[in-house]
Residue frames relative to the residue before (quaternion, step in Angstrom):
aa qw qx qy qz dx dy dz
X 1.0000 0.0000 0.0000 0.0000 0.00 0.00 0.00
X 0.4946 -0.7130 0.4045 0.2888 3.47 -1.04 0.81
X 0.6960 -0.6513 0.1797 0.2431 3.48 -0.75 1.22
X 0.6139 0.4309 -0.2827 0.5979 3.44 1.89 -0.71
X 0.5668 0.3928 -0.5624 0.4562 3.73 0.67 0.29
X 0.6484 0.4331 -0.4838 0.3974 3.86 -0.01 0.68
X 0.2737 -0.5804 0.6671 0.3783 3.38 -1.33 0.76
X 0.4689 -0.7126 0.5187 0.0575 2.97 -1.77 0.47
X 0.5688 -0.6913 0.2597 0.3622 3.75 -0.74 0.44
X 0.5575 -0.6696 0.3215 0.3708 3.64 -0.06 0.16
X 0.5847 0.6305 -0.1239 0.4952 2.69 1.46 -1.30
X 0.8466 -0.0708 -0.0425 0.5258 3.67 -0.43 -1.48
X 0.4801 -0.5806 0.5204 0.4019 4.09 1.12 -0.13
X 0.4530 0.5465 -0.5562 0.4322 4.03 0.77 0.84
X 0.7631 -0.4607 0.3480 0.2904 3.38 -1.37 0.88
X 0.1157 -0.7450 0.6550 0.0497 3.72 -0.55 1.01
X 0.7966 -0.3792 0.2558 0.3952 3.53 0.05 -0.64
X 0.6801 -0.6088 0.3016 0.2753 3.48 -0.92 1.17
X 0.0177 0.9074 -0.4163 -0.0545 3.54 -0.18 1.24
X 0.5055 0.7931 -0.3241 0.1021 3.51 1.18 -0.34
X 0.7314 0.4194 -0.3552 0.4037 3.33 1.77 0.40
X 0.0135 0.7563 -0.5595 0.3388 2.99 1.77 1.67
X 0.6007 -0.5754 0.5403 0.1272 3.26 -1.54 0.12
X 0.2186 0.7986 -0.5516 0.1012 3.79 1.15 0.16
X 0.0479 0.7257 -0.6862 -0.0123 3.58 -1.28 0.25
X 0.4327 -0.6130 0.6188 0.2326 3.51 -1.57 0.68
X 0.0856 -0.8066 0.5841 -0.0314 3.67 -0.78 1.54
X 0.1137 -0.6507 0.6845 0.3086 3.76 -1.12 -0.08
X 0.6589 0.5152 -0.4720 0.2784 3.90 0.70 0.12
X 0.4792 -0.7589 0.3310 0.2912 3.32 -0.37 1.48
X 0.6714 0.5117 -0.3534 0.4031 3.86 1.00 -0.86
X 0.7621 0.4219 -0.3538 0.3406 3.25 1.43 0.32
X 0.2223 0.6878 -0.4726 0.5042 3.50 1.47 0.63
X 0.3646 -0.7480 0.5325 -0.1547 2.49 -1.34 1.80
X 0.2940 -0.7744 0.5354 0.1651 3.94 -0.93 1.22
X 0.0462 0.7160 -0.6551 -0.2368 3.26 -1.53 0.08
X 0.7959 -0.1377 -0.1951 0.5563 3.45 -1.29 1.36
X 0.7369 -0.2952 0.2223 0.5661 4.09 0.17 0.97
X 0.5678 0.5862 -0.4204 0.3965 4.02 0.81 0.05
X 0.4382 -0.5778 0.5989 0.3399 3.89 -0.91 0.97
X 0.1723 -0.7101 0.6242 0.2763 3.70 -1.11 0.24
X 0.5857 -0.6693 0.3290 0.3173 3.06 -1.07 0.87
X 0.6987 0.4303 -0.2449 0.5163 3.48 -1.48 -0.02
X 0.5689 -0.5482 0.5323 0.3042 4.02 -1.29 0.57
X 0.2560 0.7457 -0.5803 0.2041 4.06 0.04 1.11
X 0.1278 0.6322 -0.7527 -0.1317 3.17 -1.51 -0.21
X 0.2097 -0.7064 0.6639 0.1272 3.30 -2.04 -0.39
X 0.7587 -0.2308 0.1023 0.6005 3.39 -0.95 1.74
X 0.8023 -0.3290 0.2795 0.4123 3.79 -1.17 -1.19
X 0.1449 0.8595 -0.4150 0.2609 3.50 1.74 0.71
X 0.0623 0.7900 -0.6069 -0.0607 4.08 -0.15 0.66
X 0.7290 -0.3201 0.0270 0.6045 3.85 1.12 -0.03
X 0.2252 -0.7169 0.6556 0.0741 3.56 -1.70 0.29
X 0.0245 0.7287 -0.6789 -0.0859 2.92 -1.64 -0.20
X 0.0181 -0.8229 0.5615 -0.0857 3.50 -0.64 0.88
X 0.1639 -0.8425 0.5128 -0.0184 3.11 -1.05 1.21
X 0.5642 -0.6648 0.4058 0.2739 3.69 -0.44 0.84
X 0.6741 -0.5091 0.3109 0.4356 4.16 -0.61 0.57
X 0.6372 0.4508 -0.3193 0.5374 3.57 0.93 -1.66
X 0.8660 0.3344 -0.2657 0.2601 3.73 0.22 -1.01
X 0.5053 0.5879 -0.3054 0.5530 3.50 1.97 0.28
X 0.4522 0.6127 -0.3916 0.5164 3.52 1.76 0.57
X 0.8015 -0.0208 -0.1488 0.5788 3.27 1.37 -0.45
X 0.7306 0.3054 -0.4203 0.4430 3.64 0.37 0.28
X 0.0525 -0.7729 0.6141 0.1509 3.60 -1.74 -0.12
X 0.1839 -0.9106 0.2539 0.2692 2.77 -1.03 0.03
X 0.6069 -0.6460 0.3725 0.2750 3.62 -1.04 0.31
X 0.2299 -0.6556 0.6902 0.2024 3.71 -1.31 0.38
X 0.0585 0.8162 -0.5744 0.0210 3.59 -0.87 0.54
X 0.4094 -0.5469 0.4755 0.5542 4.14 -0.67 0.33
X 0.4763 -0.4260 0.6415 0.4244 3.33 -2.00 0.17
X 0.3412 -0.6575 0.6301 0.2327 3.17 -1.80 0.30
């Protein structure tokens, strides 16, 4: 499979899992733009009802996790 159809890990950027039958769409409404790990994603996207993620790969979910917190 081709390397940009995977989301990737936050952590080291190795293949997390095969995303390309995600929903992605091209938006001009800002409350729908979509985060990854607290990061704006570039370019005018969203996904389905996605408001941010993070995802981490097996080796790097051995030691890191992650956390939801309020924005400040």
């Amino acid at each position: 499979m081709a390397y940009a159809d995977y989301r990737l890990c936050d952590v080291c950027g190795g293949k997390a899992f095969y995303d390309s039958n995600l929903n992605y769409e091209s938006t001009t409404d800002q409350l729908r733009h979509y985060r990854q790990a607290g990061e704006k994603v570039a370019g005018d996207m969203c996904l389905d009802r996605v408001g941010d993620w993070a995802v981490l790969c097996l080796e790097c979910a051995k030691i890191y996790s992650t956390k939801i917190v309020q924005r400040t």
